[in-house]
N, C-alpha and C positions, 0 to 999 in steps of 0.2 A: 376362291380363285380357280377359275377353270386353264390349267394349265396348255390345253390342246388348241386354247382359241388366245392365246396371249403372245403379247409380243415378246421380244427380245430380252428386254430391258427386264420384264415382267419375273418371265423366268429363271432367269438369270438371277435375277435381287432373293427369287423363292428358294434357288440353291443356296443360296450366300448365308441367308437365315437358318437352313436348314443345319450347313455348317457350323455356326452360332452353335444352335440348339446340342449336337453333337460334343460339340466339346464342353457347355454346362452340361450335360451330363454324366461325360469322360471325369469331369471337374467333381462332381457331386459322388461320384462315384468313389473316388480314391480319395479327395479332401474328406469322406465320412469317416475312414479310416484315422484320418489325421484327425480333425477339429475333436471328431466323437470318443477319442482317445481320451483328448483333454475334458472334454462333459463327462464321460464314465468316470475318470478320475476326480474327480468331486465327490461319488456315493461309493467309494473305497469300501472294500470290507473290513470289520470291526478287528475280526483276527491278527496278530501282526505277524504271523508266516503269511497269510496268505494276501496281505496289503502288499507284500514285496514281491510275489509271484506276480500278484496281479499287474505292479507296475512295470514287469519283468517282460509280462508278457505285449504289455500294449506299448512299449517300447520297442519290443521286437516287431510288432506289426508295423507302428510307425516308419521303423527307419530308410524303408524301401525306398519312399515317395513322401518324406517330412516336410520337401520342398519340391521336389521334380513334377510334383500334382496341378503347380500352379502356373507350369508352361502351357493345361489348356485353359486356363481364367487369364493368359497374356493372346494368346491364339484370338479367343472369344471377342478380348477390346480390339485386336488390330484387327481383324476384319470388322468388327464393328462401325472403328473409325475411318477404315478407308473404303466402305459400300457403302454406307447408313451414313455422314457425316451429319446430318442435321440430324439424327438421332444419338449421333454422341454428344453432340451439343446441347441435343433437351436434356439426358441423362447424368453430363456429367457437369451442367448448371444446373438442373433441378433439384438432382441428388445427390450435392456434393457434403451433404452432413453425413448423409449414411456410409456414402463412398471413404469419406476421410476415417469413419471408425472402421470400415473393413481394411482398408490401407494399415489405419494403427496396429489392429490385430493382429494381423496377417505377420506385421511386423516382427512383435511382443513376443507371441507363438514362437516362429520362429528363433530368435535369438534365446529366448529362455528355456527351448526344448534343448540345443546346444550347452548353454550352459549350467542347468541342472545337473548334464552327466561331466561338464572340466571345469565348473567352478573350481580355480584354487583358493580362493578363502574361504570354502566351508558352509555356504550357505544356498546349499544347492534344494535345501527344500522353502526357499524363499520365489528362489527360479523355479521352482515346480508348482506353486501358487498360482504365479505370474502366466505361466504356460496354462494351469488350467483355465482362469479367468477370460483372459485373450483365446482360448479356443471356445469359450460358450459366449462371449460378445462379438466375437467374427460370424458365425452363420447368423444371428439375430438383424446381423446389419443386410447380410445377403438376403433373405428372408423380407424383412423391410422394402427394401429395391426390388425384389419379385413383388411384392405384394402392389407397391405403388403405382407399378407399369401393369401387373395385371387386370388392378381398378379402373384403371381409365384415370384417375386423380393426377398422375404427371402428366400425359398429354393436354390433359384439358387444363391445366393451370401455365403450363407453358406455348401451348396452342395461345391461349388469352394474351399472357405477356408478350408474346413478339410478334404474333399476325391478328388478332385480335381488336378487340376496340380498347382493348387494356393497356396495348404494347410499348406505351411510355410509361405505364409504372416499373418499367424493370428493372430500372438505375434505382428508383424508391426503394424498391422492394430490398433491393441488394447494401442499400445504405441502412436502411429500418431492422433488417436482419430478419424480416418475416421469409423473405426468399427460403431461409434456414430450413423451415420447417414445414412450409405452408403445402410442400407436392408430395409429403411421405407421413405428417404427422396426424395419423387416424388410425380408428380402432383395427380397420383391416390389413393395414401394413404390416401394424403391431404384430397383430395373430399370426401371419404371415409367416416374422419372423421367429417364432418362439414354434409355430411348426416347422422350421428348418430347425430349431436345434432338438427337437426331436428326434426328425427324421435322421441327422447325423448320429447321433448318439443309438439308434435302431441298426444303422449299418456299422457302425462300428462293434457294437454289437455281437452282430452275427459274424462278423469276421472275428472279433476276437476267439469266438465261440471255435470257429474252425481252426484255429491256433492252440487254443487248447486239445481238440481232439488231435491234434498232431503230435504234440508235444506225452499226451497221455499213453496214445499209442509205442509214443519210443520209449516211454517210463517201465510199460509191461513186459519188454524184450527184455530189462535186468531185472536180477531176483536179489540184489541186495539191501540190507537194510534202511540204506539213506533211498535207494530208489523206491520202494515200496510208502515209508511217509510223503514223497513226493509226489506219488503215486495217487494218494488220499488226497491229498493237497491239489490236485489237479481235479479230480471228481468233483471234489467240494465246490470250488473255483466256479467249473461246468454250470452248476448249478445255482451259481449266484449271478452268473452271464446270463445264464436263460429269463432271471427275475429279473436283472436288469433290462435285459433287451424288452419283454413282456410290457413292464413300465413305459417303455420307451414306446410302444405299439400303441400301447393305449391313449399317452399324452399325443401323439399325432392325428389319430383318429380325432380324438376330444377336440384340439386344435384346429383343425381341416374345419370339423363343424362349426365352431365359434368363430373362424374367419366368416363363413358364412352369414352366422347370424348374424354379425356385425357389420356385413356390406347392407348398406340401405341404396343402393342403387340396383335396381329393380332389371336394366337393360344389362349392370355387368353380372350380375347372377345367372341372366340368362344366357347369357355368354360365357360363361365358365362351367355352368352345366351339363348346357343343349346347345354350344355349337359345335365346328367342322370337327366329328368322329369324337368329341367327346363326354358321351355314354360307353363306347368301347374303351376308350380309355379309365375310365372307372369303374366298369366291370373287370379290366385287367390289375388295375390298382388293387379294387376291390378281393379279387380273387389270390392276389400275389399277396394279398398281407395273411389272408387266412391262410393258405398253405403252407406260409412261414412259419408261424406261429406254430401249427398242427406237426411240422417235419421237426422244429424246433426244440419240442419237449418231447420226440419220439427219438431223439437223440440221434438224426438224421442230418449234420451239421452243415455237408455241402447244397443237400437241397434247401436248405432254409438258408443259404445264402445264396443260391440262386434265384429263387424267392421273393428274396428280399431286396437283390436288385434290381428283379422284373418289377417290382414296386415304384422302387426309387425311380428306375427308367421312365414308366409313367407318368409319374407324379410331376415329372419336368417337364415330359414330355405336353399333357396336358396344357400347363402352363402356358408353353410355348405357340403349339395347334390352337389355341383358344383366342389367340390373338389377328391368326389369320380371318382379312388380307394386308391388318396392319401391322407395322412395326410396334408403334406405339398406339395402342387404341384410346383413343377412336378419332382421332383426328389428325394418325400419321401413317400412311398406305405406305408398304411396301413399294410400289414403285418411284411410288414422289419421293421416297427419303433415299432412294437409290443412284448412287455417282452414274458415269456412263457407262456401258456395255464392257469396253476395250480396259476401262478399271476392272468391272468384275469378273471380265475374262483373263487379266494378269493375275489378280488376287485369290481365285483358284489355282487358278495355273504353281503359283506361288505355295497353298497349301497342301495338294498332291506332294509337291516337292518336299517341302516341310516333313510330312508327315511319314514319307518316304525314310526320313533320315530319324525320324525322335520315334516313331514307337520300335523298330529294334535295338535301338540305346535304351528304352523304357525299358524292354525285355530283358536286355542284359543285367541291367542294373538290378532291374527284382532276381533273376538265377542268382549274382552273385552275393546279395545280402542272404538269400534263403540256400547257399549251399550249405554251410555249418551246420543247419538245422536238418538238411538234406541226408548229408551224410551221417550227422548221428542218428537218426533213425534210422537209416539202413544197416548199421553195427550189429 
């Protein structure tokens, strides 16, 4: 889209998206810490001091943003739906299987991360199950619905049902229950999604990683004897977060590839590799995971999560830029899926505002979960 020679409507739909894009990955960014919490805690260390630290600790990173993370995945659908409406329409008819187990999750998560720590009858590691399970089938679903739309597979199977020469089977489809499956159930969706619970569990990660180096730091200011096994206990810890995250490096790489191998559509390959700028975004990916990785085990904790964001940032961003100049590729433009002008000039207008007000409530809210931890390390 050459923005300098386009109309109103044009560029205007390209901010809109852009916004989109913006908050998945505000979204992707802080839900890592959340979902990837619940994925890490499934490879628990064997130790039982240091299972309790460990879930000590990604409890504590959780609790900033256990839910506040997902005002920008509600941000993301309402401008969706009021720019793009015949793009929520294909989205949220085409993929309403996968939508309904992110919905579940999100749910599950939620309610069972609360009630792990006030269950009163006792069965808080029944709800800590629950919380892990629902944090590793919620990104697989997200993951899925990236994967679908970035195929081409949902536009073109809903492009067919409603303008199509198809477009009276859609009442069949929707009674026969193929609708169910038929815009997201492939090998590439799949992979897709099992690299988003990678990549969550990689950021989770490295953020726990900087949690610990925090917490070790305030351990070495005391010299007494419970601080000092604490002390150990946190090293050790370090140390099984850098193998965790490593794993977690690896399965996404491995991932990324085999999403590849397994798309047989030959024009969305070349579109996810060789289009608009992204080669530079995969030499940034590229170069964000090895720096990570390399700062990572040099005990370098903030640059390997900055790193590892510039990664994540990518990775979406990709996603996103590879679609342009459509919404839904390849049979839904940016402009055609776009309401009028005076919509998209309110619904910015609207999110300035918005955003005006929730990220220094965001900010606040992380100073005041992280002063405790604040002040005891400055003791």
């Amino acid at each position: 889209m050459n923005i300098l020679h386009s109309t109103e409507t044009e560029w205007l739909a390209l901010i809109c998206a852009l916004v989109i894009q913006l908050c998945l990955i505000l979204y992707t960014l802080s839900a890592g810490a959340d979902f990837g919490g619940g994925i890490l805690s499934l490879f628990k260390p064997k130790d039982k001091a240091l299972q309790k630290l460990w879930r000590q600790t990604i409890d504590e990173a959780i609790a900033p943003i256990w839910e506040s993370n997902h005002v920008w995945l509600i941000v993301a659908i309402v401008v969706l739906f009021v720019c793009f409406p015949v793009g929520f329409s294909w989205i949220s008819i085409g993929l309403h299987g996968p939508l309904l187990f992110l919905l579940l999750g999100i749910s599950l998560r939620g309610a069972a991360f609360v009630f792990a720590h006030y269950d009163p009858q006792g069965i808080s590691k029944t709800w800590y199950q629950v919380f892990m399970i629902s944090s590793t089938f919620t990104p697989i679903s997200l993951g899925i619905i990236a994967g679908a739309i970035a195929s081409g597979q949902l536009a073109e199977v809903m492009h067919n049902l409603m303008i199509g020469e198809k477009a009276n089977q859609l009442n069949y489809m929707a009674v026969d229950g193929s609708l169910w499956w038929s815009t997201w159930w492939a090998p590439f969706p799949i992979m897709v999604g099992l690299m988003a619970v990678a990549l969550f569990a990689w950021l989770s990660a490295i953020y726990l990683n900087v949690e610990l180096v925090n917490k070790t730091i305030s351990a070495q200011q005391h010299n007494s004897t419970e601080d000092a096994e604490t002390l150990n206990n946190l090293l050790a810890l370090q140390k099984v977060t850098r193998i965790r995250a490593s794993f977690a490096q690896l399965a996404l790489a491995l991932s990324a590839g085999m999403a590849l191998f397994v798309l047989d559509d030959s024009l969305a390959i070349e579109r996810l590799l060789w289009g608009s700028y992204a080669p530079w975004l995969h030499l940034t990916v590229g170069l964000s995971a090895i720096l990570a990785l390399w700062t990572l085990w040099y005990n370098q904790a903030h640059l390997a999560r900055f790193f590892g964001v510039m990664q994540a940032i990518g990775i979406v961003s990709g996603w996103t830029v590879s679609s342009l100049p459509y919404l839904l590729p390849t049979h839904l433009p940016l402009a055609e899926a776009a309401a009028s002008p005076k919509t998209l000039w309110a619904t910015l207008l609207c999110v300035v505002i918005a955003l005006t007000l929730v990220l220094p409530s965001l900010w606040y809210l992380i100073k005041i979960f992280k002063q405790p931890q604040l002040e005891k390390t400055s003791v």
